[in-house]
Every structure is written in C-alpha cells, then in structure tokens.
N, C-alpha and C positions, 0 to 999 in steps of 0.2 A: 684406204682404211686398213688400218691392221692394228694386230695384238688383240687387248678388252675392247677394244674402238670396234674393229674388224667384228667381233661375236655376235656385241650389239647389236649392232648394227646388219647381223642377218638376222638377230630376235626380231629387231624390230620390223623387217621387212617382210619374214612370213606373219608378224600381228597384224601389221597392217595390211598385207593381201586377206588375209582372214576376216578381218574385221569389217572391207568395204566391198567384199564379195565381190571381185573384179578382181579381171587380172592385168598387172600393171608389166610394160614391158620394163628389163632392166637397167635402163639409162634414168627412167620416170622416178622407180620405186627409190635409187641411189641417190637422186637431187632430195626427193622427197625424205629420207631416213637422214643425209647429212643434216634438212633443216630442224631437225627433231633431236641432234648432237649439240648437249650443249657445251658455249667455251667462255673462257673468261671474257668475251667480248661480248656475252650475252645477260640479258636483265635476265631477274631469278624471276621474276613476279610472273610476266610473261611467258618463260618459257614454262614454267609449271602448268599455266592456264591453257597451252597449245598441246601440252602431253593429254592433261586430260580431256580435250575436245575432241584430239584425235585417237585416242584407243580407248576411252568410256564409250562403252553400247549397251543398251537396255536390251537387245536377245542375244543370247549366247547360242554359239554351234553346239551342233550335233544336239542339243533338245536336253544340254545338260541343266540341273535346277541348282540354282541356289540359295542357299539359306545362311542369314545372319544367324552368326552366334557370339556370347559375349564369354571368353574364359579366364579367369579372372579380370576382369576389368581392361580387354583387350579384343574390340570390336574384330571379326572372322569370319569369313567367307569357309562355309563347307557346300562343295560343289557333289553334285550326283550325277553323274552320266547315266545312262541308262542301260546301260551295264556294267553292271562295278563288284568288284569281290568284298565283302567285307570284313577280311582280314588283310586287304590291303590299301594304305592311306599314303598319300602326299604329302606330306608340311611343307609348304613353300611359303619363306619367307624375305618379303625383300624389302629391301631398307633405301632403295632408290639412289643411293650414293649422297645421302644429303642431300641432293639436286633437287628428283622429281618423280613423280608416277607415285601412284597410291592403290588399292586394293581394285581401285573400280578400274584406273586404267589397266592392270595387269588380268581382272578376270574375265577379258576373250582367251589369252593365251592360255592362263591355269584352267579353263574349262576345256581347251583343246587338248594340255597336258594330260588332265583327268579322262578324258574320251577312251584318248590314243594309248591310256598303260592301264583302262579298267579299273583306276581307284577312285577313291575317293578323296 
C-alpha cells in the first residue's frame, strides 16, 4: 500500500484496533484494512454496508459524548470529550470519496481525535 492508499489505510487500522478493543497483530489488521479498500472490482452497495458494520459503534472512547446537531439543514455530530477547552473546536469534514463511510462510521475516530487534541 502506498501513497492515499498507504494513509488510509493506517487510518483505518488504528479505527479499527480502537473500535474492537483488541489488539490485532500486523499481518491480521493488513488483510483486514485491504478488505475494507475499495476497487473497481468491488460492488458500491456492499461495500458501503461492510464500512458501516465494521467501524459504527454505539460507545465511543475515552467517555466522549455526543450530540446531534442540525446547522442549517445539515445533520452533525458535536463530540465532548471530557476535557475539552472551549475556545477550541474540530470541523471535520469527510466526504468519503463518493465511495463510503458516513458520520456514524467515522465517530469512533473523530471522538478519539476530540480526546487526544482537547476540543471539541
């Protein structure tokens, strides 16, 4: 893996040790993240369906909360770690490359991001 391939591709491997709270050795976690790469040899339907089974989870780390919000007609996740400054906020915004992933598979990560830099 390398290049955008290669980054993802460790995003996806520290979400996914976060998310299943195990630690996966590095041959496992690498089979595991290429099946979660998609290529044009792969259905759209499907593989949307496997992104969000495998990185949607109903608790998030570190005991962050969050809360739906609608800003102008644009459904958002604001996360609260439990210690957080407030004069300092996140926007992250991802757009999944057309592909895949959605707010609920990305908020184990964005609530880890939120933990680990104190914002919001």
């Amino acid at each position: 893996l390398s290049g955008m391939s290669g980054i993802i591709a460790k995003i996806l491997i520290m979400c996914y040790s976060v998310s299943m709270k195990m630690k996966l050795d590095r041959k496992a976690a690498i089979k595991k993240v290429k099946a979660l790469v998609f290529s044009p040899k792969s259905e759209l339907a499907p593989f949307r369906a496997k992104l969000e089974k495998t990185f949607s989870t109903v608790f998030l780390p570190n005991h962050v909360e969050c809360v739906d919000h609608n800003y102008g007609g644009v459904h958002c996740d604001v996360l609260h770690p439990v210690v957080y400054s407030s004069h300092r906020i996140i926007i992250y915004v991802h757009g999944g490359s057309f592909v895949g992933g959605s707010r609920n598979s990305w908020r184990n990560f964005c609530s880890s991001l939120a933990h680990e830099t104190s914002c919001r």
